[in-house]
C-alpha positions in Angstrom: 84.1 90.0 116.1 80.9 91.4 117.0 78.6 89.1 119.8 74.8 89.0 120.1 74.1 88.9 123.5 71.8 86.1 124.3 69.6 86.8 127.3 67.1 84.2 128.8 69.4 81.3 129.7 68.5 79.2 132.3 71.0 76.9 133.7 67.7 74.5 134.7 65.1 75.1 131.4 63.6 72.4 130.3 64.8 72.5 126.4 62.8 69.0 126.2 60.1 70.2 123.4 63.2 72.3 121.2 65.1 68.5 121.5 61.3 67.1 119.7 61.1 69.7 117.1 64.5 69.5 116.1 64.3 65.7 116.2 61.7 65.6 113.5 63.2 68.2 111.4 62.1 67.0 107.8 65.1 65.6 106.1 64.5 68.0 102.5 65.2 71.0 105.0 68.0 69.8 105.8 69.9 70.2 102.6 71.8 73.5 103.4 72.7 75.5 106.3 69.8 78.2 105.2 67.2 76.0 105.6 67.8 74.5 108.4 67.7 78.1 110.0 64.8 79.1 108.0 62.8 75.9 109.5 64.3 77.1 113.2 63.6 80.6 113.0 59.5 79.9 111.8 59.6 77.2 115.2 61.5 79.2 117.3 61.6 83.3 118.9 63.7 83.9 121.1 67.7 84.0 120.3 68.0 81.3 123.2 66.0 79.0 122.0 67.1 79.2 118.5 70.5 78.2 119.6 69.3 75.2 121.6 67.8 74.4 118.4 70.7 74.5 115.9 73.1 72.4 118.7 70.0 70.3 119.0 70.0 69.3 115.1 73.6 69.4 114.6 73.9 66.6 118.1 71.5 65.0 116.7 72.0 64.3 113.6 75.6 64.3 112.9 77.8 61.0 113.7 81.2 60.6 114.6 83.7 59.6 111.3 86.0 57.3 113.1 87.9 57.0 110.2 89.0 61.1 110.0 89.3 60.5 114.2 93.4 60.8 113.5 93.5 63.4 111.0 93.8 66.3 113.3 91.8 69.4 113.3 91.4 70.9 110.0 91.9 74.2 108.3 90.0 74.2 105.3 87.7 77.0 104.6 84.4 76.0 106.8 82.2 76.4 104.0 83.5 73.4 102.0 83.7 71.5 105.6 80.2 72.4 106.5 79.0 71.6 102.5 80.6 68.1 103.0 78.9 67.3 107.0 75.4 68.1 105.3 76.2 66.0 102.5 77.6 62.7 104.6 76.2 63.6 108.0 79.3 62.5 109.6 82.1 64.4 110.0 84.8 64.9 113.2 84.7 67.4 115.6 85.3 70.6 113.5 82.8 69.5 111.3 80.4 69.7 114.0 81.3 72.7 115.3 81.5 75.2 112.4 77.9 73.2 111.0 76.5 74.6 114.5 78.7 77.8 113.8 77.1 78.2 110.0 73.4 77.4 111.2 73.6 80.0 114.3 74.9 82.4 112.3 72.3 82.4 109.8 70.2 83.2 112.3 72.0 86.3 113.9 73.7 84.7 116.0 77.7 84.6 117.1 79.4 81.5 117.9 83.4 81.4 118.2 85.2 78.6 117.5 87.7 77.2 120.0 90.6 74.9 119.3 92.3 72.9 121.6 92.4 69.4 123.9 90.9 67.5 125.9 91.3 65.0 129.1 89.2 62.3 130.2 89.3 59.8 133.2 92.4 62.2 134.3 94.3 61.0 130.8 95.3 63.7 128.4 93.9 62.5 124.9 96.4 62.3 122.3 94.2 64.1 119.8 93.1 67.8 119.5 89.5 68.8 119.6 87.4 71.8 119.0 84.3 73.2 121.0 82.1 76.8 121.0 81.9 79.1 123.3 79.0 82.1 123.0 78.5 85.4 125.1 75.2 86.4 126.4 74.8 89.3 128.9 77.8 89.8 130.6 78.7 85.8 130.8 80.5 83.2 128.2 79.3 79.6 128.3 81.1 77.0 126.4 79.2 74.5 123.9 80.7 70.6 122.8 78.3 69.7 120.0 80.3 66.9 119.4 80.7 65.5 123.0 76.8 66.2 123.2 76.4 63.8 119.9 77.3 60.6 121.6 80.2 59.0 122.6 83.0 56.3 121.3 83.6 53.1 123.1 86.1 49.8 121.7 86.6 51.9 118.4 82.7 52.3 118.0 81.0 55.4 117.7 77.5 55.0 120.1 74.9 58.2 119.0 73.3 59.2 122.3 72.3 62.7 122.5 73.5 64.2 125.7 73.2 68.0 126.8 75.7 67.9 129.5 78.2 69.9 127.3 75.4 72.9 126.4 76.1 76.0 127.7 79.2 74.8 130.3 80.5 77.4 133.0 84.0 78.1 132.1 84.9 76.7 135.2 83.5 73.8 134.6 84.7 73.1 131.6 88.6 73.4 132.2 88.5 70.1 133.7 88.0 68.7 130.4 89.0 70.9 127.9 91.7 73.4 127.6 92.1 75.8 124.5 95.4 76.2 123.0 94.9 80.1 123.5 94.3 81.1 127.0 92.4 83.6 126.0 89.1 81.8 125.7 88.9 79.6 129.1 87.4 82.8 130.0 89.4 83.5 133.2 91.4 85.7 135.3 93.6 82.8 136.2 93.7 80.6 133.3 95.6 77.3 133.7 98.8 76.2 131.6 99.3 72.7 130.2 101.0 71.3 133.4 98.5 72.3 135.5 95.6 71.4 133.5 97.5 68.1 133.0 97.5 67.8 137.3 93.8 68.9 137.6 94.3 72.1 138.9 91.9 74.7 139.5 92.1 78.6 138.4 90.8 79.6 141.7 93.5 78.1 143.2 96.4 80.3 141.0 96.7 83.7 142.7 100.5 84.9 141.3 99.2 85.2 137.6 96.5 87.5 136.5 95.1 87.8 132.8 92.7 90.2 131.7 90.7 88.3 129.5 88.0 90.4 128.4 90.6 93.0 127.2 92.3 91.0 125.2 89.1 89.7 123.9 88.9 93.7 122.9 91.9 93.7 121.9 91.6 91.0 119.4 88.8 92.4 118.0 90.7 95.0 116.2 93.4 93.4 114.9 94.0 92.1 111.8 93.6 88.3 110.9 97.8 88.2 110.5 98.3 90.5 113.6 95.4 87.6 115.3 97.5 84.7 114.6 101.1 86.7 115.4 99.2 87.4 119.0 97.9 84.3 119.5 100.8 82.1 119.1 102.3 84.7 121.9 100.2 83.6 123.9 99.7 79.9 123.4 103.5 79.7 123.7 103.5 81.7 126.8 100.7 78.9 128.4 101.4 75.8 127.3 104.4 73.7 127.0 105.8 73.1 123.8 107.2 69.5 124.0 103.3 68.7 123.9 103.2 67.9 120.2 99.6 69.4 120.0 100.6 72.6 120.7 103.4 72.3 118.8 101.6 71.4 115.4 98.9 74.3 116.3 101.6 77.2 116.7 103.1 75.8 113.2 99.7 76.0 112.0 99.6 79.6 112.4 102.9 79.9 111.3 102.1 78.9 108.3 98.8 80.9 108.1 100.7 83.9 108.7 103.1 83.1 105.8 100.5 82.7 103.8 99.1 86.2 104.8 102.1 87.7 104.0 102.4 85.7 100.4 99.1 87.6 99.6 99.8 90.6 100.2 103.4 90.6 99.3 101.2 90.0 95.9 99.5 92.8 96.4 101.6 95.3 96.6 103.8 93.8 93.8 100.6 93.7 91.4 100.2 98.0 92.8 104.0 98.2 91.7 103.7 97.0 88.0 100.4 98.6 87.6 102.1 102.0 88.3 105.1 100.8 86.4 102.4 100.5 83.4 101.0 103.9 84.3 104.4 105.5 84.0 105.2 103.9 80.4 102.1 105.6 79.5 102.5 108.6 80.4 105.9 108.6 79.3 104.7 107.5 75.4 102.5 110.4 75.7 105.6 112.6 77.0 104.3 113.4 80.5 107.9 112.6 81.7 107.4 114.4 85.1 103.9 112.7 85.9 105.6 109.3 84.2 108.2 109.9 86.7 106.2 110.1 89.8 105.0 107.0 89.6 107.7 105.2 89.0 109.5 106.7 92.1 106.1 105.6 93.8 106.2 101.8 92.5 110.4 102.1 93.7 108.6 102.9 97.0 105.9 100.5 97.3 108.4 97.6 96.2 110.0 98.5 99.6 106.7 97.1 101.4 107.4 93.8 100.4 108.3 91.6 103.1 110.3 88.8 103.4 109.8 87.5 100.1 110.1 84.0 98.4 112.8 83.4 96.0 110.2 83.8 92.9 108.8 87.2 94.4 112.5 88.0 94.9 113.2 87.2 90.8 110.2 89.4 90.2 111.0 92.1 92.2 114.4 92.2 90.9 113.2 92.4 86.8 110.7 94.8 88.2 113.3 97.1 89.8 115.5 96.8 86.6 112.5 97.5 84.6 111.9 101.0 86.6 115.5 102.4 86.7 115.9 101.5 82.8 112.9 103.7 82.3 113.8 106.2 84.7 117.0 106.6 83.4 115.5 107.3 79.8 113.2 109.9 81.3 116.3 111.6 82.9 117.5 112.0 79.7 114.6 113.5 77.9 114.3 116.1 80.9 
């Protein structure tokens, strides 16, 4: 991950004549996520005020689907997700979020995506949520596009723009909204689910310490499996797993992983035959030696594999049958 630090915040700005502009935006630039930052970006300088104005348009102008309000978060790739919110204009709180995502990003800037719950009048709400959080300078704020759009009330979704939830102090927003991975509440003394549940600060936790911004580093160089492994270390190590939230979000990445894996188990299997298919080659043209090489390089690649399902297993079996047959046929030519 790689973050644009955003300099010029001010906790008191008045963000009043970004809120008109973006009000107004003309609908026919609106179609796609590149022209609603090519309309910011002629409006607006400043990397500050260009995010105001792509949470401005995305609170704005997005509603709350109360029918997708029970459908959890969801995992499909954001491009179709934000495709879909520009098409309907509603959308749940994902959709929000990787809109604002998509239309910052287009203009240079980094948003992260966070995924967890929330609580409200002290009551844990039975549905998970997502929210942004974006570094500038030496600080991360926390942005709730969707919270910011309006709010629900007797099953009714009421669209009144609120900027409360821009740019939140991580110690703020713990009260409300805890991510499943500690990692991004940002602090030294991060809460678990109990305490969040109770309304406990962080300052008040002295006997655990977390070094968030080297994790944060951390993450950065790992892989997008060797992510998911970590994370679920962590969430697991935070939260309790009788919450069915968390539960459902470690199987998530479960799952992720597994599919990960299923890739590149391909992968390497595809490596294996086309070596396989190198060494019948060779061995036509009577390279026996050369033809051999390979094929005791595709016996060693098959070995990468990892735990593989029972039709990679059938493959890898016929493949391994297919090698020592011709191995065996080189031996005797040699």
């Amino acid at each position: 991950m790689i973050f644009v630090s955003l300099s010029g915040y001010a906790d008191a700005k008045d963000y009043r004549y970004i809120d008109s502009i973006m009000r107004v935006c003309p609908v026919q630039q609106t179609r796609n996520v590149e022209n609603i930052a090519k309309y910011i970006a002629k409006q607006f300088v400043s990397d500050s005020d260009k995010l105001r104005a792509a949470y401005s348009w995305v609170a704005q102008h997005l509603s709350y689907d109360i029918s997708k309000m029970y459908a959890g978060l969801t995992y499909k790739f954001e491009s179709e997700v934000v495709k879909q919110v520009l098409q309907t204009r509603k959308t749940v709180c994902f959709g929000y979020v990787v809109t604002f995502k998509a239309i910052a990003e287009s203009l240079g800037l980094k948003i992260i995506v966070v995924k967890g719950y929330t609580k409200q009048n002290g009551r844990i709400d039975a549905i998970p949520h997502a929210w942004c959080a974006v570094k500038y300078g030496n600080e991360w704020r926390v942005i709730d596009p969707t919270w910011s759009a309006g709010y629900l009330s007797s099953g009714v979704f009421h669209k009144r723009f609120n900027d409360k939830w821009f740019l939140v102090r991580p110690a703020d927003i713990i009260e409300s909204h805890i991510p499943f991975d500690p990692v991004w509440q940002f602090s030294y003394f991060p809460v678990n689910t109990n305490e969040f549940a109770a309304g406990r600060k962080a300052d008040s936790i002295t006997s655990r310490f977390f070094s968030y911004p080297d994790t944060i580093k951390a993450i950065e160089k790992l892989s997008e499996k060797e992510r998911l492994i970590s994370e679920n270390r962590r969430v697991l190590s935070m939260n309790d797993i009788s919450n069915n939230m968390v539960v459902k979000y470690i199987d998530n990445n479960k799952m992720l992983v597994e599919h990960i894996v299923s890739n590149e188990n391909v992968d390497v299997y595809n490596k294996a035959v086309s070596l396989y298919n190198a060494a019948s080659s060779l061995y036509n043209k009577q390279k026996l030696q050369t033809a051999r090489l390979k094929l005791n390089e595709a016996s060693n690649i098959i070995n990468d594999i990892q735990n593989p399902d029972s039709d990679m297993s059938v493959s890898i079996r016929n493949l391994r049958k297919m090698i020592n047959k011709l191995e065996s046929q080189i031996e005797k030519m040699l």
